[in-house]
Structures are given as structure tokens and as C-alpha cells.
VEXDREN-2710 file (C-alpha; in Angstrom, 1 decimal):
% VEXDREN-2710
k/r/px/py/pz
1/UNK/-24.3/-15.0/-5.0
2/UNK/-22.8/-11.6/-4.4
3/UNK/-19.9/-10.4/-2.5
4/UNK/-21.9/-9.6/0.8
5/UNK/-23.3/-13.1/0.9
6/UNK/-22.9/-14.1/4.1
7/UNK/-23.5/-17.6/3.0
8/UNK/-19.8/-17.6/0.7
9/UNK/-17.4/-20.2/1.7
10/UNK/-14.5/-18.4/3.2
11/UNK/-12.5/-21.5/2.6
12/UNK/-12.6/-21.6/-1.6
13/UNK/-12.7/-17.4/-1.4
14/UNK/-10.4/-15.2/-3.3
15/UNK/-8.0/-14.1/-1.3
16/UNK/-6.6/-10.6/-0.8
17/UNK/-3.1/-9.6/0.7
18/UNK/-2.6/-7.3/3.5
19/UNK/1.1/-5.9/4.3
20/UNK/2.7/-6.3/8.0
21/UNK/4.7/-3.2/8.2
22/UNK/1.9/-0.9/8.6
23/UNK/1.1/-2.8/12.0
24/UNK/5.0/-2.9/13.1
25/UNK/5.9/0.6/12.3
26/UNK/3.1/2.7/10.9
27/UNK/0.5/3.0/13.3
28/UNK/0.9/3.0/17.3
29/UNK/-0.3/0.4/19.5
30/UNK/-3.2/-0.5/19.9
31/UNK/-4.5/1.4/16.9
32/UNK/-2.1/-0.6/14.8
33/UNK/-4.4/-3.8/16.2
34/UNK/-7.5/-2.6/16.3
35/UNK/-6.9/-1.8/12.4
36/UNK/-5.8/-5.4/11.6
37/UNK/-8.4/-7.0/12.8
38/UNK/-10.9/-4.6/11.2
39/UNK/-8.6/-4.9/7.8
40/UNK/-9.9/-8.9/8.3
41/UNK/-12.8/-8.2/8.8
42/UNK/-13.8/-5.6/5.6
43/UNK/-12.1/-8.3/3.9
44/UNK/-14.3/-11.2/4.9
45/UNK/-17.6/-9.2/4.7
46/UNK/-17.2/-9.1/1.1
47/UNK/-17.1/-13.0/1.2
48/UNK/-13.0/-12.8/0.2
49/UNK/-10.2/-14.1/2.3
50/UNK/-7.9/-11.8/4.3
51/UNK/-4.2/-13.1/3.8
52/UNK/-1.9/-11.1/6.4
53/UNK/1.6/-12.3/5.3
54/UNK/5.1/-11.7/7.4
55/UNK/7.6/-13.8/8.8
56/UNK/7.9/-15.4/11.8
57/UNK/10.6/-17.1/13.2
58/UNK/12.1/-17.7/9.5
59/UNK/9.0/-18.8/8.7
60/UNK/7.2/-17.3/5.3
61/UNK/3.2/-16.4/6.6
62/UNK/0.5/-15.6/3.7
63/UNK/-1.9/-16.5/6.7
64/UNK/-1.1/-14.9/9.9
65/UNK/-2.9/-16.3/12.7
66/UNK/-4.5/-13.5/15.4
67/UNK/-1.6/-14.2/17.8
68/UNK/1.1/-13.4/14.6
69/UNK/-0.9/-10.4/14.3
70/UNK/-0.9/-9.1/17.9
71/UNK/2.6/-10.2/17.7
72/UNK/3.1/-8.2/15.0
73/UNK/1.4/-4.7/17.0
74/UNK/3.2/-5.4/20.1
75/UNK/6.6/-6.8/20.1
76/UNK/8.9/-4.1/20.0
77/UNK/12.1/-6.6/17.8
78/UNK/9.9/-6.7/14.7
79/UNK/12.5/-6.0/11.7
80/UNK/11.1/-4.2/8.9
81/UNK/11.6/-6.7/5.5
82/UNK/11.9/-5.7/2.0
83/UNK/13.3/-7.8/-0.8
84/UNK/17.1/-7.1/-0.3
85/UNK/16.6/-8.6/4.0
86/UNK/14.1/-10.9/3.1
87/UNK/16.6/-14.0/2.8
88/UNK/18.5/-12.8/5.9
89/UNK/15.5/-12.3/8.3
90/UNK/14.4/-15.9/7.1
91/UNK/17.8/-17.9/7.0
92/UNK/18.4/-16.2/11.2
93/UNK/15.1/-17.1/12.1
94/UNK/13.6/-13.8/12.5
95/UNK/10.3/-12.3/12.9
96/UNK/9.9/-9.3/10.2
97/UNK/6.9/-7.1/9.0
98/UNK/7.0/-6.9/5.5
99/UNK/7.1/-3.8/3.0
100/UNK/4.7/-3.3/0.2
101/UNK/7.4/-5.1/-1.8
102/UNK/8.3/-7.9/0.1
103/UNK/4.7/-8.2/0.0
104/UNK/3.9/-8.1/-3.5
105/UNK/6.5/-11.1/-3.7
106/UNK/5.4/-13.1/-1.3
107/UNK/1.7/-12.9/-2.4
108/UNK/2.7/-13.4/-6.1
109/UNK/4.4/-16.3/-5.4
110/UNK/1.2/-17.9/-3.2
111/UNK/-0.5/-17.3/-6.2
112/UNK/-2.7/-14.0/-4.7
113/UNK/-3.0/-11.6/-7.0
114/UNK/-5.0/-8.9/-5.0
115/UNK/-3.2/-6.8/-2.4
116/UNK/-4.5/-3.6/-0.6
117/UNK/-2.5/-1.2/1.5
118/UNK/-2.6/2.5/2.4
119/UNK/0.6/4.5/0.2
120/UNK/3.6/3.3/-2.1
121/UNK/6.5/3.7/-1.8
122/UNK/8.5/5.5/-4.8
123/UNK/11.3/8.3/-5.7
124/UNK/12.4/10.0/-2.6
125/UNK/13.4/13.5/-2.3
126/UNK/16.8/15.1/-1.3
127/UNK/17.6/18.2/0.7
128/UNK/16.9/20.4/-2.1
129/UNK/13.4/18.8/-2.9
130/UNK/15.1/17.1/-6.0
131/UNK/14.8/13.4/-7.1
132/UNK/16.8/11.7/-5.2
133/UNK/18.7/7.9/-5.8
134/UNK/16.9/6.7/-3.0
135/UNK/13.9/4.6/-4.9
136/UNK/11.9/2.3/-3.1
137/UNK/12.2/-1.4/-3.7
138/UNK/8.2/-1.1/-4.2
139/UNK/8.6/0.8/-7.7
140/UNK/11.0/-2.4/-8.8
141/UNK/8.3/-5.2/-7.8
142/UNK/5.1/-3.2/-9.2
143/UNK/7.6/-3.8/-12.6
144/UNK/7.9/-7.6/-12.5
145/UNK/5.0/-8.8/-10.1
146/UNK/1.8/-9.2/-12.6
147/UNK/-0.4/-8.3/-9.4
148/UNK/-3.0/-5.7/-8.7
149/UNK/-2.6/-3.2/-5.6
150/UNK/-5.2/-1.2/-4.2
151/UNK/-3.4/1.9/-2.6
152/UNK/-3.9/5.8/-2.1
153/UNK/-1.5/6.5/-4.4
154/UNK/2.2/7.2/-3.3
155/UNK/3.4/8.6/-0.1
156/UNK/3.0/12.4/0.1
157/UNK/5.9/13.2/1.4
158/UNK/7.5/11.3/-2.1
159/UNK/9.0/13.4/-5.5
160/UNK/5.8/13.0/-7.0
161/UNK/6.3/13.9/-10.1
162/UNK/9.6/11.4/-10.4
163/UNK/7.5/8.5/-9.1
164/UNK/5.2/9.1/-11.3
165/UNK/7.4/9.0/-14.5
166/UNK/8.7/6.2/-12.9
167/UNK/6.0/3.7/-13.0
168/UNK/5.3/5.0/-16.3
169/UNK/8.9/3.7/-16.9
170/UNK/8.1/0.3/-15.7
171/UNK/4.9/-0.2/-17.5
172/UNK/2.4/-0.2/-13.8
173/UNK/-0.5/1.1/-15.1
174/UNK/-1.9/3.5/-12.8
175/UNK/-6.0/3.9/-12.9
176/UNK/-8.0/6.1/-10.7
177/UNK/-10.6/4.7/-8.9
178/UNK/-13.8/7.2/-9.5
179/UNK/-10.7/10.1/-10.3
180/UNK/-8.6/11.5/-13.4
181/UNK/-5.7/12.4/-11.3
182/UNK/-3.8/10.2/-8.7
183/UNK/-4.2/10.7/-5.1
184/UNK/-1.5/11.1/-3.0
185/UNK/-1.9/9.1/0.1
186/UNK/-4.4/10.9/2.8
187/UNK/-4.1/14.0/-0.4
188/UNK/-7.1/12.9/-2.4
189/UNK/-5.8/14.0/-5.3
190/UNK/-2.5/15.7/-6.9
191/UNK/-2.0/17.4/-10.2
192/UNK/-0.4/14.5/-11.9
193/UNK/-3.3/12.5/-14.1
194/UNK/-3.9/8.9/-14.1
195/UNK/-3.5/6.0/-17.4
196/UNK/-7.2/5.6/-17.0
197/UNK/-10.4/6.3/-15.0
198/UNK/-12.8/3.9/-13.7
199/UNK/-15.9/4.1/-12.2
200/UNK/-16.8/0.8/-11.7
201/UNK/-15.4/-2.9/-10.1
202/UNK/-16.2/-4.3/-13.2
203/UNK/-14.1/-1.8/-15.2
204/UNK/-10.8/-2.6/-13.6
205/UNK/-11.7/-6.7/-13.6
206/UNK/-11.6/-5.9/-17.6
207/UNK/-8.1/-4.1/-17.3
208/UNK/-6.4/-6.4/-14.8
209/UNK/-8.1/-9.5/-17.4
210/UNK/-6.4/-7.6/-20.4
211/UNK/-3.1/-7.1/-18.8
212/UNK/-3.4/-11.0/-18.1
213/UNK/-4.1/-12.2/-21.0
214/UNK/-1.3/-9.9/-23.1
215/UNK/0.9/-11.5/-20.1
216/UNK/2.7/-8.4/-19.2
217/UNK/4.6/-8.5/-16.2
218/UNK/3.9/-5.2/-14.5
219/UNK/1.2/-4.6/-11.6
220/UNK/-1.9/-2.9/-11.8
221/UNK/-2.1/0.6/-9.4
222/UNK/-5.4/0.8/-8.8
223/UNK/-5.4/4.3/-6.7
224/UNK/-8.4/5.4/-4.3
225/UNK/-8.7/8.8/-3.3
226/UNK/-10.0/9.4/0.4
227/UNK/-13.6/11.4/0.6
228/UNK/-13.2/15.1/0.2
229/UNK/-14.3/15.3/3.5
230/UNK/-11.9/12.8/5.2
231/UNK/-8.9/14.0/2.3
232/UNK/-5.9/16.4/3.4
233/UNK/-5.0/19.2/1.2
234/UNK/-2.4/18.1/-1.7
235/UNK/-1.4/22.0/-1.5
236/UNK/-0.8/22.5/2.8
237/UNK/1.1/19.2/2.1
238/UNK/3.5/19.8/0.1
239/UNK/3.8/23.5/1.7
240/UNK/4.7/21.6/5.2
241/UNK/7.6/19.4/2.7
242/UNK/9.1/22.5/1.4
243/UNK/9.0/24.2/4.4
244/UNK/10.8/21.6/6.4
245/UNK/13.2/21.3/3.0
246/UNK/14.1/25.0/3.8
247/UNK/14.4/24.5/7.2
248/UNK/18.2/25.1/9.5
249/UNK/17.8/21.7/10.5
250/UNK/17.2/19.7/7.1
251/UNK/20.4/21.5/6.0
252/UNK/23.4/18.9/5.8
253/UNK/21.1/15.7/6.0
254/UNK/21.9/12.4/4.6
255/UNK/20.2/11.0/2.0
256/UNK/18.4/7.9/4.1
257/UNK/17.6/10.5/6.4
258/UNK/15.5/13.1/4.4
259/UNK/12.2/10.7/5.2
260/UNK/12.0/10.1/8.4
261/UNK/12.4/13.8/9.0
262/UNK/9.6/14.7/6.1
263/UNK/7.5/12.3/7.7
264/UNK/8.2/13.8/11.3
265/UNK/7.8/16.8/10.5
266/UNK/4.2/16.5/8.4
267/UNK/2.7/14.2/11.8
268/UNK/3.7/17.2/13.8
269/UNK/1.7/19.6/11.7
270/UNK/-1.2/17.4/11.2
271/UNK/-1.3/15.0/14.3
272/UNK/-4.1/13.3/14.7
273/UNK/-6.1/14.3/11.5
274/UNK/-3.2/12.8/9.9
275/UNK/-3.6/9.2/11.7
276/UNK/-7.1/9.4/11.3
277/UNK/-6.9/9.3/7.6
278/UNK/-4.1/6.9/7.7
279/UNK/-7.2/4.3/9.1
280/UNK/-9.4/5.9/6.7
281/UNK/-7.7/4.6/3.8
282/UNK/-6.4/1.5/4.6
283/UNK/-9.7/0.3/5.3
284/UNK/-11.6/1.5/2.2
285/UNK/-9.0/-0.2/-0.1
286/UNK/-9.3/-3.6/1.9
287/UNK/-13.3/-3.2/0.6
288/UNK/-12.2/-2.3/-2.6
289/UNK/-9.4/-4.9/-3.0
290/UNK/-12.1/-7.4/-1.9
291/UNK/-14.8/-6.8/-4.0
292/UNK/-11.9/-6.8/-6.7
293/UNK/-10.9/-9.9/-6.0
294/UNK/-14.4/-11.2/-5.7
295/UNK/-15.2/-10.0/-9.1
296/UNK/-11.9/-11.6/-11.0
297/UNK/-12.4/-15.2/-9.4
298/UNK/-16.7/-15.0/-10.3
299/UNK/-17.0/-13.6/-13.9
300/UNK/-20.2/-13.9/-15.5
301/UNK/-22.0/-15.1/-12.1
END
């Protein structure tokens, strides 16, 4: 049997976490739906099981149900859950998207050890285009959750260099899918190099079997570039970041607002290439993620 098999049993399949937040407040409606349901289904055609996990009504989901996920694209009250809200949203009987992080717990401790999503989260920048203190709760779990992610690489908009010594820090070992340098989100590549290439699924199965079997606590990054010609330039980038660093209005921002105005201001410059990519990558690391997943539960078959 092999991972297109139509024949697979969906119900004993290996299952492969998909992240909330994306759907809630990364992509407009109905984009943000039409992607989830295509997420499930590049899941299931390579014979794994798509696990969309968020909380509804204080209720932990690994499973969301199609009418969690349109809830999830539509209702405008969706709270965005990382690890630090995560008991709150749950104890007041909230519905929340969840984060990368909150993710990577959840899944970890439903005993999934394959997630896919589009970019991390890591070391944001300050008004200067410094390292800031602002550090996303996804670097922290990637430390202590034992799970592999299939990503493109961190946000774009991120310190790159800082997240990168970062995960270095916390012993995530970072290998580029078919690449020798990590991609930066919908930037197929950067300058800063990967712990290891691979060029097959088979090749990270070894790693991730490794890692296991030392018992070390840290994720596995598996990062996927976009194709060259879907990919955004890591240079024109990072030129729109410093340019809207050195702007009048960044001057005299706070901290926790340096993002969303970095973000704002590269969707402006990009529009709807930008988007565009955004799908591009989210799906191809569902496929990835799957056939990962596929490959670590049937060794040797």
C-alpha cells in the first residue's frame, strides 16, 4: 500500500495536525474556508488523517467537525489562543483558534506527532530592526514538544537572523526540505543555512526516528521552500521591512505593535501575490506533512 491508496483506512491513519488561527485571522473569508477544506483534503489523499484542533465552547478539538471549521472562518468573536490564554479561553467557555504553539501542545498531548502550517513564529523586531524581547511562544514549544512541523520557515517579516540562533539555542533542528538554506515564509529561501538537507521523505523519517530514539525533547523544523516560480524575493522583502522601519510613522511605536504594522505594510506592497502564496504553501506542507506521517507510522512496508 502506498500513501495515495485510495483503499487506506482513514480510521487507523496517521494523523496530521492543522492549526486554527490561520482560518480565524490569517486569511479572509471565504478563502480562509475554501483553504481548510482543501488542507483536509491534501491530507486525506495521501491516505493520512486531517486533525483541525481549536476550542470550542471550552471544549479542547484535535477533530474539528466541518461546522467548527466554518465556524472557525466566519464568526467574527474567535479569540486567538496561545499557551499563556489557553486555560482562560477553556475555563470561560470560549471558542479560540489556536497559534502554532498552542497547537503543537494540544497535538503532542493527543499523541500526533505531525503538524503542518504555513510560517513560525520567532524573535520579533523593534523600531530600529533590532531583536526585540518580543519572542513568540512558538520558539518555547518547538523546545519541549518532541513533534515534527512542516512549515515555510519563519515569518518574513521576523529578525531572522535572532530566530535562527534561537532555535539553535533550543536544540529544533532545522532541515531543508530539497534546500541548504531556510526559507522564509512565501521567501523561498534566505541567507541563513539549514542543520541538514534532505531530499527525500524517507530521509527525514530517519532524523525524526533518531531524534526519538535519543529521546530528545525538541521538535523537528522540517522547512519547505515555495517553487521559484510561486516564491517572493527574500531581498524586495526585507527592502519593504526596512523601509517601513525607516518610515515617520513606525517612529515612536510600541513594541507589540511593530508587527502588525510590518505585516500591514508588506500586504500593501504585495497584495494579492502575497495571499496567493500564503495558499501556496500551506497546502504543499499539508502533502508533505502527510506523506511524513504516512511514512513514520508504515516503516519497511
Amino acid at each position: 500500500m502506498t500513501p495515495s491508496d485510495s483503499s487506506a483506512s482513514l480510521a487507523a491513519a496517521p494523523a496530521v495536525a492543522l492549526e486554527t488561527t490561520v482560518l480565524s485571522h490569517g486569511l479572509p473569508f471565504p478563502a480562509n474556508r475554501d483553504l481548510a477544506f482543501a488542507l483536509e483534503d491534501i491530507v486525506e489523499a495521501q491516505s493520512a488523517l486531517p486533525c483541525t484542533i481549536g476550542i470550542v465552547d471550552g471544549s479542547v478539538r484535535t477533530r474539528c467537525t466541518p461546522a467548527e471549521i466554518e465556524r472557525f472562518c466566519t464568526d467574527g468573536d474567535i479569540l486567538k489562543v496561545s499557551l499563556r490564554n489557553l486555560p482562560v479561553v477553556v475555563a470561560h467557555r470560549r471558542t479560540g483558534a489556536t497559534t502554532v504553539a498552542a497547537t503543537i501542545r494540544l497535538a503532542y498531548d493527543a499523541g500526533i506527532r505531525v503538524m503542518a502550517t504555513g510560517g513560525i513564529g520567532g524573535v520579533h523586531q523593534d523600531g530600529n530592526g533590532a531583536p526585540s524581547q518580543d519572542q513568540s511562544a512558538d520558539l518555547t514549544e518547538l523546545g519541549r514538544c518532541p513533534v515534527t512541523v512542516v512549515c515555510a520557515g519563519p515569518k518574513a517579516i521576523l529578525h531572522l537572523e535572532a530566530t535562527r540562533e534561537r532555535l539553535e539555542t533550543l536544540g529544533v533542528t532545522v532541515v531543508g526540505w530539497q534546500t541548504d538554506t531556510m526559507p522564509a515564509f512565501y521567501c523561498g529561501e534566505s541567507v541563513f543555512p539549514v542543520d541538514v538537507r534532505c531530499e527525500t521523505i524517507e530521509e527525514v523519517a530517519a532524523i525524526v526516528r533518531a531524534r526519538d530514539a535519543a529521546r530528545l525533547p525538541a521538535a523537528i523544523l522540517l522547512t519547505v521552500p515555495l517553487a521559484a516560480e510561486a516564491s517572493l524575493s527574500y531581498a524586495r522583502v526585507s527592502a519593504i521591512v526596512a523601509d517601513a522601519l525607516s518610515s515617520e510613522e513606525a517612529r515612536g511605536l510600541a513594541p507589540p505593535q511593530v508587527t502588525p504594522f510590518l505585516l500591514t505594510a508588506v500586504r500593501q506592497e504585495l497584495g494579492e501575490q502575497a495571499l496567493t502564496a500564503n495558499m501556496d504553501l500551506l497546502k504543499q506542507n499539508a502533502a508533505i506533512a502527510a506523506r511524513l506521517a504516512w511514512a513514520l507510522t508504515h516503516a519497511g512496508l
